[in-house]
Short mmCIF file of the C-alpha atoms (twelve columns), coordinates in Angstrom:
data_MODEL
# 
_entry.id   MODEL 
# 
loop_
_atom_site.group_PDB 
_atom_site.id 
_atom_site.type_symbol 
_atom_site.label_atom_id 
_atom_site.label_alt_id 
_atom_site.label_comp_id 
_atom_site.label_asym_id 
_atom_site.label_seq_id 
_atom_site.Cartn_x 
_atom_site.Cartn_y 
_atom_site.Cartn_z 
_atom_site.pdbx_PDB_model_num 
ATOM 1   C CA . UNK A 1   12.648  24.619  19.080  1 
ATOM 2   C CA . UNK A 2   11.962  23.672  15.337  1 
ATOM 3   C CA . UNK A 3   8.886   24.313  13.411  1 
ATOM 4   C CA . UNK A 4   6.758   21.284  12.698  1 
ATOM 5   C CA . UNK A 5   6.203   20.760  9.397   1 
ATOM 6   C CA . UNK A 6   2.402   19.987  9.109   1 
ATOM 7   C CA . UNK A 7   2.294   17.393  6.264   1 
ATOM 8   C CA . UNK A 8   -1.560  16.725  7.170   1 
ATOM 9   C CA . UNK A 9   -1.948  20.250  6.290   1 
ATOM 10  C CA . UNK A 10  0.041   20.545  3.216   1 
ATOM 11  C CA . UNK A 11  -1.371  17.009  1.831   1 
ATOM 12  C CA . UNK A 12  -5.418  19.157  2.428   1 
ATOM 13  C CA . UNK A 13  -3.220  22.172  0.608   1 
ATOM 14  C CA . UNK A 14  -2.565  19.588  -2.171  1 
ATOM 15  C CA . UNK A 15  -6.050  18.113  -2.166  1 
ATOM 16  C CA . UNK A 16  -7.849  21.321  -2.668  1 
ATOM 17  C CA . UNK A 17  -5.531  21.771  -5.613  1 
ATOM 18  C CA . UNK A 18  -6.502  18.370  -7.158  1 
ATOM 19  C CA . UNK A 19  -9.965  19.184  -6.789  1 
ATOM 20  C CA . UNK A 20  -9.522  22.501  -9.039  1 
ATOM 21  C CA . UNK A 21  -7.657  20.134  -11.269 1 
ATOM 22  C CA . UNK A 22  -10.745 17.792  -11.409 1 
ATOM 23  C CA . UNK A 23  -13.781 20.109  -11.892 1 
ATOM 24  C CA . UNK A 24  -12.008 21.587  -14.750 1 
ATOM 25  C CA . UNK A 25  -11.355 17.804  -16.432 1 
ATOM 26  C CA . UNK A 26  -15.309 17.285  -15.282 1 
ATOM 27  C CA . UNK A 27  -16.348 20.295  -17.578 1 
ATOM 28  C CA . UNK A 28  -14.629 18.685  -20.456 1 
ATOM 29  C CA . UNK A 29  -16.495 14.873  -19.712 1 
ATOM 30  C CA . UNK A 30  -13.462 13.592  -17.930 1 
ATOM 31  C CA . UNK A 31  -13.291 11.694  -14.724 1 
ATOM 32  C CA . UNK A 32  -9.896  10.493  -13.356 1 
ATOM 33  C CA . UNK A 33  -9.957  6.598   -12.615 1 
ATOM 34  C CA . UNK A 34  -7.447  4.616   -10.422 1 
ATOM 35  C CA . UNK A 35  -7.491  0.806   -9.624  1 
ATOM 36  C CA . UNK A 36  -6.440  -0.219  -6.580  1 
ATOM 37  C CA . UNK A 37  -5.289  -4.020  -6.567  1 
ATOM 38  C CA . UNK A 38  -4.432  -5.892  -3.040  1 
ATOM 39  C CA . UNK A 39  -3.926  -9.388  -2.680  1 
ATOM 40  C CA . UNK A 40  -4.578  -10.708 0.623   1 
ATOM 41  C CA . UNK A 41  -5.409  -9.928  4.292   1 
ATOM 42  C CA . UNK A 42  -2.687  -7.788  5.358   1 
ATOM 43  C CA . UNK A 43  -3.969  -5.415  8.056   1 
ATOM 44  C CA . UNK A 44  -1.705  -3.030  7.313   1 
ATOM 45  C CA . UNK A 45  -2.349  -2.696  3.599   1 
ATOM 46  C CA . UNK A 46  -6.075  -2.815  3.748   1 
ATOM 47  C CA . UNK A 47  -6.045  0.263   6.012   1 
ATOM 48  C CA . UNK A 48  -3.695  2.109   3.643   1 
ATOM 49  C CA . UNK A 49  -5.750  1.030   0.553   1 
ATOM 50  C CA . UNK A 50  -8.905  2.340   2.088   1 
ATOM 51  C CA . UNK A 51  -7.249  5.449   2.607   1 
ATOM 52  C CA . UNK A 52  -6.094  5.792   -0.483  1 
ATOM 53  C CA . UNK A 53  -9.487  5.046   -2.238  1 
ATOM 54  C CA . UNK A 54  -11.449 7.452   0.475   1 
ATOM 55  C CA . UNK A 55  -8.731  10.554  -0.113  1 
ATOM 56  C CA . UNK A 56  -9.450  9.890   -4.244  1 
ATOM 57  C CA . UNK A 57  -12.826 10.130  -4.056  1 
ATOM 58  C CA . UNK A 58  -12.659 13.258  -2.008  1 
ATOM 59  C CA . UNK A 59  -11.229 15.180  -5.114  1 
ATOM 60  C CA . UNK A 60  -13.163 13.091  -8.009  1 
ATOM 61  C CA . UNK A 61  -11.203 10.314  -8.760  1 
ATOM 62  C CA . UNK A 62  -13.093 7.629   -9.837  1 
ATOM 63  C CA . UNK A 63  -11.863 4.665   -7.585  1 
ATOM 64  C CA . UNK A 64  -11.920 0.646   -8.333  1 
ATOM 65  C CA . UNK A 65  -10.774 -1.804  -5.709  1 
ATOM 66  C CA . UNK A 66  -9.847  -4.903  -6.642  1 
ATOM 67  C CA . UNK A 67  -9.613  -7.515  -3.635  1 
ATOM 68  C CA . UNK A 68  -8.010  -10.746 -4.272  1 
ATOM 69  C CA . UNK A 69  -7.503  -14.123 -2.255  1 
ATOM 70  C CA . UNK A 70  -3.503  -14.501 -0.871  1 
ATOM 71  C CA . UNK A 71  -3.507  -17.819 -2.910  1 
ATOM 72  C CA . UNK A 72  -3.748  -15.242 -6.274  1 
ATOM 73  C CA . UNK A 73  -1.431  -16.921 -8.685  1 
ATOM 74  C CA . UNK A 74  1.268   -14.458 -10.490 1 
ATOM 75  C CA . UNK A 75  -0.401  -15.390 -13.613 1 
ATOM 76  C CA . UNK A 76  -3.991  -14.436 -12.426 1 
ATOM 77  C CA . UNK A 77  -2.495  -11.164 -11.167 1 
ATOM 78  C CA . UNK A 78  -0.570  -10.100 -14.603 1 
ATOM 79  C CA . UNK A 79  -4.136  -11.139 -16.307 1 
ATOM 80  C CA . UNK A 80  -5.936  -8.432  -14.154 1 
ATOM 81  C CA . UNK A 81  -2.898  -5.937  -14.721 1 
ATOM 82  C CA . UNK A 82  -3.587  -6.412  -18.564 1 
ATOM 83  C CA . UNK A 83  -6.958  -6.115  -18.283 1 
ATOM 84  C CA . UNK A 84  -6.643  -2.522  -16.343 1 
ATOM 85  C CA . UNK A 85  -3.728  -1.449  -18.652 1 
ATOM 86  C CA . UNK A 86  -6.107  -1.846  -21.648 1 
ATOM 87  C CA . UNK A 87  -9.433  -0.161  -19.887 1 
ATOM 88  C CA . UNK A 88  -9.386  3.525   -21.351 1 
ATOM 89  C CA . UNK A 89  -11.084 4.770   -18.039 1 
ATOM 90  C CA . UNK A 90  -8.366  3.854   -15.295 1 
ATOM 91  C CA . UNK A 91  -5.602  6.688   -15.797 1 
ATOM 92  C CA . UNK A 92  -3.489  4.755   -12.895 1 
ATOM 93  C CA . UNK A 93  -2.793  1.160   -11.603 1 
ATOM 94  C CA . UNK A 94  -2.111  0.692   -8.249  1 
ATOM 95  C CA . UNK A 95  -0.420  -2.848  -6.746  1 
ATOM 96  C CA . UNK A 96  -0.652  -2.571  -2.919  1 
ATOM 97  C CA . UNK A 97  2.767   -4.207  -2.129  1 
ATOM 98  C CA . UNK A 98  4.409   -6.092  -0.719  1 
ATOM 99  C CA . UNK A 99  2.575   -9.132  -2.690  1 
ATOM 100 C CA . UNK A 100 2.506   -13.035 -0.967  1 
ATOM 101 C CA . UNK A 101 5.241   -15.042 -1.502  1 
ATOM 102 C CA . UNK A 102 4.318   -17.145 -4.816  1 
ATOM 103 C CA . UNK A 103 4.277   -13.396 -6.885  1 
ATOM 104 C CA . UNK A 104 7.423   -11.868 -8.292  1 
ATOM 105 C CA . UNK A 105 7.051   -7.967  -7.093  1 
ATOM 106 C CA . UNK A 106 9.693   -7.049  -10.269 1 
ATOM 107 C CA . UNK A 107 7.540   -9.160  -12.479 1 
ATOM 108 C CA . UNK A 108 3.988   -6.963  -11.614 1 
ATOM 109 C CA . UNK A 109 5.262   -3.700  -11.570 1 
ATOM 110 C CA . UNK A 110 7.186   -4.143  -14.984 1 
ATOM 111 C CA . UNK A 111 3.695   -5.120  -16.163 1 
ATOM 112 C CA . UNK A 112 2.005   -2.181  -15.164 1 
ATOM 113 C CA . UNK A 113 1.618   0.210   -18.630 1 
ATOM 114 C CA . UNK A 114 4.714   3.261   -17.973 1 
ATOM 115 C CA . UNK A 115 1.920   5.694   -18.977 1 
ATOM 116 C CA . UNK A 116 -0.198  4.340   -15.662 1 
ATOM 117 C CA . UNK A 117 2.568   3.753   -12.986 1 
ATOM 118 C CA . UNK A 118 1.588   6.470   -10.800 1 
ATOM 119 C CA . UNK A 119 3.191   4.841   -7.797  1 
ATOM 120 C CA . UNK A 120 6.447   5.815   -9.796  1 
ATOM 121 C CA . UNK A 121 8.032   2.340   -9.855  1 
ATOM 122 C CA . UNK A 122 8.231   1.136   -13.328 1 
ATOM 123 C CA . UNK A 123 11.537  0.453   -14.846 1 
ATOM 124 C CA . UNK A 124 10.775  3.223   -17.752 1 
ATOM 125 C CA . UNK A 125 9.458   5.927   -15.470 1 
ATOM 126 C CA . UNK A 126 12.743  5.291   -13.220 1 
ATOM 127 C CA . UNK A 127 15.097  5.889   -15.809 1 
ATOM 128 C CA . UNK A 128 12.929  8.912   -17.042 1 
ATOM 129 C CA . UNK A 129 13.456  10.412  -13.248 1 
ATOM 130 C CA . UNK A 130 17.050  9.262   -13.834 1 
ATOM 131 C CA . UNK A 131 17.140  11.142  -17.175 1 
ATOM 132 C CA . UNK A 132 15.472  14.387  -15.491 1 
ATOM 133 C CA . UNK A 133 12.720  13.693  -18.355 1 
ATOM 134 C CA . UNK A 134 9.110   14.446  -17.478 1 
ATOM 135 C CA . UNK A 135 7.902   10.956  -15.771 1 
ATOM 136 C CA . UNK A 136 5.748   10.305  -12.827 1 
ATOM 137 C CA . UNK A 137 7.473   10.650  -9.694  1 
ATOM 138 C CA . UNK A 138 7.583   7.985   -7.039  1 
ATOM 139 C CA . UNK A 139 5.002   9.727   -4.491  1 
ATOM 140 C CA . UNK A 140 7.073   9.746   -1.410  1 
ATOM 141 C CA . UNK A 141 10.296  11.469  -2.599  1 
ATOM 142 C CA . UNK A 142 7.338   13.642  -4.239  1 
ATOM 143 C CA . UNK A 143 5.611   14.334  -1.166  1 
ATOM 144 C CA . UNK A 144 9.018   14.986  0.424   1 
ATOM 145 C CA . UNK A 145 10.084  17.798  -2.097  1 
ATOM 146 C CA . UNK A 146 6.153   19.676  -1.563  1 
ATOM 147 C CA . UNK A 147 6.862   19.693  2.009   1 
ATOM 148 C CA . UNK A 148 10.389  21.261  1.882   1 
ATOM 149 C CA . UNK A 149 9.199   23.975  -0.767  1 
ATOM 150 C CA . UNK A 150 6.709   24.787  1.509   1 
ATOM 151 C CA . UNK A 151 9.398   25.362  4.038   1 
ATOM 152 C CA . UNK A 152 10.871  27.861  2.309   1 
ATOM 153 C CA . UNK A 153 14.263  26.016  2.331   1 
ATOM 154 C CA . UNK A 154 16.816  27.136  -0.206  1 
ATOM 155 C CA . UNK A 155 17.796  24.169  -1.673  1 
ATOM 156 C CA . UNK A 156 20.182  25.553  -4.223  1 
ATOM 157 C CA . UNK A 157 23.869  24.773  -3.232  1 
ATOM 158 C CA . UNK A 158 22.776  23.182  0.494   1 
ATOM 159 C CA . UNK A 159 24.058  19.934  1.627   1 
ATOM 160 C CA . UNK A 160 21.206  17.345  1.393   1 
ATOM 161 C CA . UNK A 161 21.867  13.982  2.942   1 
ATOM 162 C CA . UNK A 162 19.449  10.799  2.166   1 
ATOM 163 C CA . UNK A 163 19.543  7.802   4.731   1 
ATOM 164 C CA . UNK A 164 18.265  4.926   2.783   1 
ATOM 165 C CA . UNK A 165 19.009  3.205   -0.346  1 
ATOM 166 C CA . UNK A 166 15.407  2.155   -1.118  1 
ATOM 167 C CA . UNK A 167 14.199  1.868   -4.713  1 
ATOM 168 C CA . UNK A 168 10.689  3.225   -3.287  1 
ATOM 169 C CA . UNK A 169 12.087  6.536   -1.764  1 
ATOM 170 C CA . UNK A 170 16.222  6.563   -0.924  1 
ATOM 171 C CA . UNK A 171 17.368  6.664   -4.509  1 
ATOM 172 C CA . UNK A 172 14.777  8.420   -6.077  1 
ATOM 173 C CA . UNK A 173 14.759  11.432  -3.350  1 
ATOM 174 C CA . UNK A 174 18.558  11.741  -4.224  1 
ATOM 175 C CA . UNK A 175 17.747  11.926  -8.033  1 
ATOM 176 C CA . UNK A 176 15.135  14.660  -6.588  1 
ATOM 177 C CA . UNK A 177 17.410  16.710  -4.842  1 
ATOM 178 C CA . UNK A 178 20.033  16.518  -7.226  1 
ATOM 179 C CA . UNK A 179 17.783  18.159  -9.458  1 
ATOM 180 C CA . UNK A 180 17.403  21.003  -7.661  1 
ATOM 181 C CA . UNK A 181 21.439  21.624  -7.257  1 
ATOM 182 C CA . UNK A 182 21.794  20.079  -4.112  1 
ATOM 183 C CA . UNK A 183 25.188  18.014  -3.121  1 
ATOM 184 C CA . UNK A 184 23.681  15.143  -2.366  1 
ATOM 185 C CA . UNK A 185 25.165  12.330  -0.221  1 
ATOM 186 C CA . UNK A 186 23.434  8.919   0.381   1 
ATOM 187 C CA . UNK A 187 24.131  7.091   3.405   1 
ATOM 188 C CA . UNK A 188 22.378  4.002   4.835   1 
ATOM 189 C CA . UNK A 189 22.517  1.733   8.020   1 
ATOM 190 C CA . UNK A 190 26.272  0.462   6.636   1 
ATOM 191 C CA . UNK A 191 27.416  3.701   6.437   1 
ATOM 192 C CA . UNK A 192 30.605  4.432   8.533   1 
ATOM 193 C CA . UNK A 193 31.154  7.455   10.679  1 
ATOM 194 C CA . UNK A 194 26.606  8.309   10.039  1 
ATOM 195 C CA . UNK A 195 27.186  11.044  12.803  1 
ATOM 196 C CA . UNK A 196 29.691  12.846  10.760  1 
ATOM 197 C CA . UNK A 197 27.638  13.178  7.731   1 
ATOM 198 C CA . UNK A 198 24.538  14.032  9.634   1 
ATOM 199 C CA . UNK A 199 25.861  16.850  11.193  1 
ATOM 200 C CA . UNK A 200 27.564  18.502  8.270   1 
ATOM 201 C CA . UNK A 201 23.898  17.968  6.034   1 
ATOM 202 C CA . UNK A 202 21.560  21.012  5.657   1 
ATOM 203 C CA . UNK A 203 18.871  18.617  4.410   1 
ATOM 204 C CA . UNK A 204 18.539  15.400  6.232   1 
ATOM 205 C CA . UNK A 205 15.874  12.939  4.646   1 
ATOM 206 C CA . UNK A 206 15.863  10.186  6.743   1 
ATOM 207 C CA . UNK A 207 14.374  6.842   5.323   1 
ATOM 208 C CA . UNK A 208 16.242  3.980   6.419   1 
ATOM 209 C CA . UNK A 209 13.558  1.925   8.562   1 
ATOM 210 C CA . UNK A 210 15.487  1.913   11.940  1 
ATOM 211 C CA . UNK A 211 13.505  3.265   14.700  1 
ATOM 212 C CA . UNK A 212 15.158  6.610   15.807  1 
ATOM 213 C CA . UNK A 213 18.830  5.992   14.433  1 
ATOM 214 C CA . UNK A 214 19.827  9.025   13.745  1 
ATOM 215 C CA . UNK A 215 20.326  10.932  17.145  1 
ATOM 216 C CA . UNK A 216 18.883  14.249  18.021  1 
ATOM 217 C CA . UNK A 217 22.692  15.579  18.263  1 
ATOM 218 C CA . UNK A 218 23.914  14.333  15.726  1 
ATOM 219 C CA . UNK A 219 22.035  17.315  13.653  1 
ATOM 220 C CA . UNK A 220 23.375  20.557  12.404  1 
ATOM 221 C CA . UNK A 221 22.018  23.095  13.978  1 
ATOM 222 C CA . UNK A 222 19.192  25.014  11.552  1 
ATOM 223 C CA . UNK A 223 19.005  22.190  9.805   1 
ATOM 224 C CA . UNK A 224 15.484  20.836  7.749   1 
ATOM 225 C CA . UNK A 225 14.670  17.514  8.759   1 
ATOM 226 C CA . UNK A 226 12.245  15.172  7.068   1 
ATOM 227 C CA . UNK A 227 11.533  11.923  8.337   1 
ATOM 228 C CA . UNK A 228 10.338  9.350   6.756   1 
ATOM 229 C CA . UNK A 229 10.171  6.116   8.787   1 
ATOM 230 C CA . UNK A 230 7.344   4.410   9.914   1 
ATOM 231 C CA . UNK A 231 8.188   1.951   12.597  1 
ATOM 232 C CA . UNK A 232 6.115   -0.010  15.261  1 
ATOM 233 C CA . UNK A 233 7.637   0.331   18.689  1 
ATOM 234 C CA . UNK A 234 5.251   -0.651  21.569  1 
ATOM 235 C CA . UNK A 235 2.508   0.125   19.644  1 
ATOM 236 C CA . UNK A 236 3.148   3.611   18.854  1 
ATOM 237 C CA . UNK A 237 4.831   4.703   15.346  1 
ATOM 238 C CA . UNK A 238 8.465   5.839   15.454  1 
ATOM 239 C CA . UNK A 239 10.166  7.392   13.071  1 
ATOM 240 C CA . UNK A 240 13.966  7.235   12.359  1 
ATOM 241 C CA . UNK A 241 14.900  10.472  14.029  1 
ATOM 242 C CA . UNK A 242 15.255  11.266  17.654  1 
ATOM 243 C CA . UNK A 243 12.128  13.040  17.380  1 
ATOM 244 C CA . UNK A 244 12.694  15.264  20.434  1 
ATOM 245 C CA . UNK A 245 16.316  15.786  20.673  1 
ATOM 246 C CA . UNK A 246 16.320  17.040  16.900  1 
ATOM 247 C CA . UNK A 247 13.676  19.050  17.146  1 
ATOM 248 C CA . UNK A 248 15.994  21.136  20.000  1 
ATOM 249 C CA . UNK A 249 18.543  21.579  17.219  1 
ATOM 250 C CA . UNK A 250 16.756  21.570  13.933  1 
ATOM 251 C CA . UNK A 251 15.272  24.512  11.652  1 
ATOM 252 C CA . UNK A 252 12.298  22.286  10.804  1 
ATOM 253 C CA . UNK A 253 11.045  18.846  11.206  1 
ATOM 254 C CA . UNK A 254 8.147   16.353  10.873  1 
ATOM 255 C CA . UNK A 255 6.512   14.154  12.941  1 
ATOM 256 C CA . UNK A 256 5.610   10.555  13.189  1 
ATOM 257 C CA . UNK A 257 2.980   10.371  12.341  1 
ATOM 258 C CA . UNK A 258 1.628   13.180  10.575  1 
ATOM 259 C CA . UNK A 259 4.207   14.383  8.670   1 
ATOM 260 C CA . UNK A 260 5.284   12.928  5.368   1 
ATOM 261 C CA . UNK A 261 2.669   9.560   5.233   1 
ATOM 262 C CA . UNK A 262 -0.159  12.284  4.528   1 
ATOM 263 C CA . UNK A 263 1.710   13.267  1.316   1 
ATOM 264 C CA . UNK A 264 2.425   10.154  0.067   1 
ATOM 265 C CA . UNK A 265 -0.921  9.838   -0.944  1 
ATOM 266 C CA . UNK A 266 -1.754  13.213  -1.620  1 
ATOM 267 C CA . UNK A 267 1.202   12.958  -4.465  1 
ATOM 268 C CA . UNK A 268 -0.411  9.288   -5.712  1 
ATOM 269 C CA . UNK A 269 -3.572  11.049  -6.154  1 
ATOM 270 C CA . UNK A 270 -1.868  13.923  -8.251  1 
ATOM 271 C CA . UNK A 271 -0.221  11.704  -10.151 1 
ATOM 272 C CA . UNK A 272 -3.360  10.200  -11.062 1 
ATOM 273 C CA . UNK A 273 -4.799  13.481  -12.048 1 
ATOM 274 C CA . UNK A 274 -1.740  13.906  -14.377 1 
ATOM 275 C CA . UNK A 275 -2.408  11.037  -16.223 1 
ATOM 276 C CA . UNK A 276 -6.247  12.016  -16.880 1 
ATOM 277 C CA . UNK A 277 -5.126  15.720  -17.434 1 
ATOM 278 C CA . UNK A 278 -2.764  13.543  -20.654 1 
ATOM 279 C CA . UNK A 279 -5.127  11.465  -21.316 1 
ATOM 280 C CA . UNK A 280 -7.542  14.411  -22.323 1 
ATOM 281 C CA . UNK A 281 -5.047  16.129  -24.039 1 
ATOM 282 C CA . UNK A 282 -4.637  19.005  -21.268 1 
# 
């Protein structure tokens, strides 16, 4: 049976880190600010916005929510996004997306200032990754590399295989993994023969959005599995792994829930420490 990897306990790990981080920026007259922009009534979102803005607080970040009405015009939304980029106390701008219909997503994140993107999504800070130049880093391929060094995993040389192509987390994570001399393969829902290259990967990272497609035999035995979907079924959250079949073949895994969603915001609040740390000239 394969050892859970706890990301709820690795994300408080992270937090009590952060808070270190903090106190030491406090003793110089520093507090770390993030604004947190959602637009609209999105269940969903407003749960994982007042998450994000509780968690922050918890390790002194300065939080500011900004709520707007789902009729928000594009225009009134790049007017706020100026106004945030010029205001010396916010170190990071967060966009909740996905944004109602009548706002381009490409068109806000673009105008989010590179030195503020700590969700990682900004044209400049993806070509940074790309570049393997200090940048932010997108905080779910971010919270995905903290929980396989905590593993112990030697990443060096293994086989890694990403399933997902997603600007947000498939493409980035293979950037990440690359970077630590993996042989990285991405496949995605398209991808012919997705048995065969699960079950030759050492790493799988599994972020497709299809509710347990990749089948608990399908993985190579001692393998490190990190799941990263999120997907309603019946009311309960799935992920894209046969939870319980991979966990009979698999080194290590993580649950849904409970596994990597803690560390995506763990990561979004050290980015946002990062950019104070710069800020003050740490």
């Amino acid at each position: 049976m394969a050892r859970i990897i706890d990301g709820k306990a690795t994300a408080k790990k992270v937090r009590g880190e952060l808070k270190v981080r903090t106190q030491a920026l406090a003793e110089r007259g520093v507090t770390p600010g993030l604004a947190v922009v959602l637009v609209g009534d999105d269940p969903a979102s407003a749960i994982y916005v007042r998450s994000k803005t509780r968690m922050a607080r918890r390790v002194g970040i300065q939080t500011c929510d900004h709520r707007l009405d789902t009729s928000t015009s594009q225009a009134a939304l790049l007017e706020l996004v100026a106004q945030l980029n010029a205001d010396p106390a916010v170190d990071g701008v967060l966009v909740q997306l996905p944004l109602p219909s009548q706002i381009d997503e490409s068109a806000v994140i673009e105008a989010i200032a590179p030195e503020k993107d700590v969700d990682g999504f900004h044209p400049t800070t993806v070509g940074r990754l790309l570049a393997g130049e200090p940048t932010y880093v997108p905080c779910t391929p971010a919270g995905v590399m903290r929980l396989l060094d905590e593993t112990g995993v030697e990443l060096q040389g293994a086989k890694a295989l990403v399933v997902g192509r997603s600007n947000i987390v498939g493409k980035p994570m293979a950037q990440l993994l690359l970077a630590r001399h993996c042989t990285v393969t991405i496949a995605h829902s398209k991808t012919r023969e997705l048995a065969k290259e699960v079950s030759q990967a050492d790493v799988v990272v599994a972020a497709v959005g299809r509710p347990e497609l990749i089948k608990g035999e399908w993985i190579k035995p001692g393998a490190v599995v990190i799941d990263v979907g999120t997907n309603r079924v019946d009311d309960q959250l799935i992920g894209d792994v046969a939870f319980t079949a991979a966990a009979e073949r698999a080194e290590a895994i993580t649950p849904v829930p409970g596994g990597v969603g803690p560390m995506t915001i763990a990561m979004l609040l050290a980015n946002t420490v990062t950019s104070a740390e710069r800020r003050s000239g740490s």
